[in-house]
C-alpha angles and dihedrals in degrees: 000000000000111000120238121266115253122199113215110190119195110211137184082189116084102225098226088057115086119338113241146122098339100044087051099046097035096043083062093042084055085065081059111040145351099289117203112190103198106201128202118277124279106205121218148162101271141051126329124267157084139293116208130206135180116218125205096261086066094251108136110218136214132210111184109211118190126163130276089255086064094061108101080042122040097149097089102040087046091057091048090048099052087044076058104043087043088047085051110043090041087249100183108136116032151141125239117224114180122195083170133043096202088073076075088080095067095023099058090103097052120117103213126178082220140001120209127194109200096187105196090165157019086249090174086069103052115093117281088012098171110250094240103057097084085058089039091051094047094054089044090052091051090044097050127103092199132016126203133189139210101221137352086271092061092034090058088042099049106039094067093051095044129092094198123057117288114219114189108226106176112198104283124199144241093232092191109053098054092052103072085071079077088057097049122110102168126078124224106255091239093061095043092092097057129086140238132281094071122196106176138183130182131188138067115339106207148115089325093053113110099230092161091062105041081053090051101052088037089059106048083037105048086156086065115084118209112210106196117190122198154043126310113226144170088003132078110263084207073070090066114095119243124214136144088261105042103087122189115205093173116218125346128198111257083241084062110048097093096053082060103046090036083085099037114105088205138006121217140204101206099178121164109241094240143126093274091056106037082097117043134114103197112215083212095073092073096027095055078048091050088057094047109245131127118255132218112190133177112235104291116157106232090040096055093046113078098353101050095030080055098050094238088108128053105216111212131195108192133340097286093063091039095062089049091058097040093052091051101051089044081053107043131054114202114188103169087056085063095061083052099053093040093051095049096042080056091070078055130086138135086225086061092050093047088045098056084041091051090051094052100060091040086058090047093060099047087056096050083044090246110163112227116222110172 
């Protein structure tokens, strides 16, 4: 009797840190088949090896653990960890799906009945991206059986580079959840304090994070409060700027985002026009819609094209142009727009999304005459 199908997922995302792309889409891989979400290396005094824990979605994760002396090369004892954790869990028959090309370096070995790439960024451009990774990620586009990519950017610059076919999956939404931010009357006890009018942001605040503009418009509109939600990370928080009506919450869980938007007047995507950012698709653009509030976003691409084509999104260029188009959507309601937005969110959904890419590998495998057991 043919073995089940197991779905091993190499990460350089820890999957209890923002929930994004891969907890969406893997949670929903997890209904299908045993999903194991292998995590980069913690490093401590003690043996080599690995902790497991099972979250509620049903994904098993893997955190590798290997000792201080490891540190400047993780490649071997990786290798040796992941022969271990196979050997353990009875791993016989599985999928690679890679969110990171440098897991190459301890894989390679690996016999999978298919290899996904599920490129959500240009993670070469990003700050302290490893050398190798360009090399890493070249090899891993002419391996792969699929390719996926993030956004239309990162769909135009890979295809071309890539030997497998290249499916363009934007970041897709969870319309639901974030409407409830619309229903929501309360407001969280650590936002209580501060005064009205709310631009917020949540996500990750790093090196694509434009500090100099929000310290700009927060400086010529000291009446506006900025509400930024998230972690800080690869850059020097002493770098943020620091005024009366810049307020830092620090992370919030994903189940609690729409308690916070629910009292912003507007949300904002105030991304740096740099090369960490030339090919992103933020999952934020339909999520901060979904929960009903306008957006102001700097010129990102896949921003622009189709929300700001659209005119769901205000694109904006420096400060000057931001407080125009604050002062506008704190001043304008504009019901029929909603509609719009709402009609055209409906075509959205991360179960879709699931559901194309679910197809694809099913097809793949019929074509390679793999036999499918769930």
């Amino acid at each position: 009797m043919n073995q089940k199908i197991d779905l091993i997922v190499f990460s350089h995302l820890r999957w209890y840190f923002v929930y994004q792309r891969p907890q969406h889409l893997i949670s929903r891989f997890a209904q299908m088949y045993r999903t194991i979400y292998i995590e980069e290396p913690v490093f401590k005094n003690g043996d080599n090896g690995y902790s497991l824990s099972y979250d509620q979605s049903g994904v098993l994760v893997v955190t590798p653990e290997m000792n201080q002396a490891h540190s400047d090369d993780t490649s071997a004892v990786m290798e040796e960890i992941l022969r271990q954790l196979f050997s353990d869990l009875a791993i016989r028959k599985y999928i690679c799906w890679y969110y990171t090309p440098m897991a190459l370096l301890f894989s390679r070995h690996l016999e999978p009945i298919l290899t996904v790439y599920d490129c959500m960024d240009e993670l070469s451009a990003f700050k302290f991206a490893p050398p190798a990774l360009l090399e890493l990620e070249k090899e891993l586009l002419t391996h792969a059986t699929l390719v996926f990519t993030g956004g239309r950017s990162l769909y135009e610059h890979k295809r071309a580079q890539a030997s497998a076919p290249v499916h363009c999956f934007p970041s897709s939404i969870d319309k639901s959840h974030f409407h409830k931010a619309r229903l929501l009357q309360s407001d969280t006890d650590d936002q209580q304090h501060i005064p009205f009018p709310r631009f917020g942001f949540f996500g990750v605040i790093d090196e694509r994070f434009d500090i100099d503009l929000i310290d700009a418009v927060a400086a010529q509109k000291p009446e506006w409060q900025f509400i930024l939600i998230g972690p800080v990370v690869k850059i020097d928080e002493a770098t943020l700027p620091r005024r009366n009506n810049i307020h830092y919450l620090g992370p919030k869980k994903y189940e609690e985002l729409p308690a916070y938007i629910s009292s912003w007047d507007v949300a904002i995507l105030p991304f740096a026009i740099n090369e960490s950012t030339r090919f992103i698709s933020p999952t934020k653009t339909p999520e901060y819609l979904a929960a009903g509030k306008p957006v102001i976003a700097t010129p990102i691409r896949d921003v622009i094209d189709p929300y700001g084509t659209l005119g769901f999104v205000k694109i904006v260029y420096d400060a000057a142009s931001f407080i125009a188009y604050g002062e506008e959507e704190l001043a304008i309601k504009d019901i029929h727009r909603w509609q719009r937005i709402d009609a055209y969110l409906d075509t959205m959904s991360w179960d879709s999304t699931w559901s194309e890419m679910y197809h694809l590998i099913i097809q793949s495998m019929k074509q390679n005459k793999t036999l499918l057991y769930v």
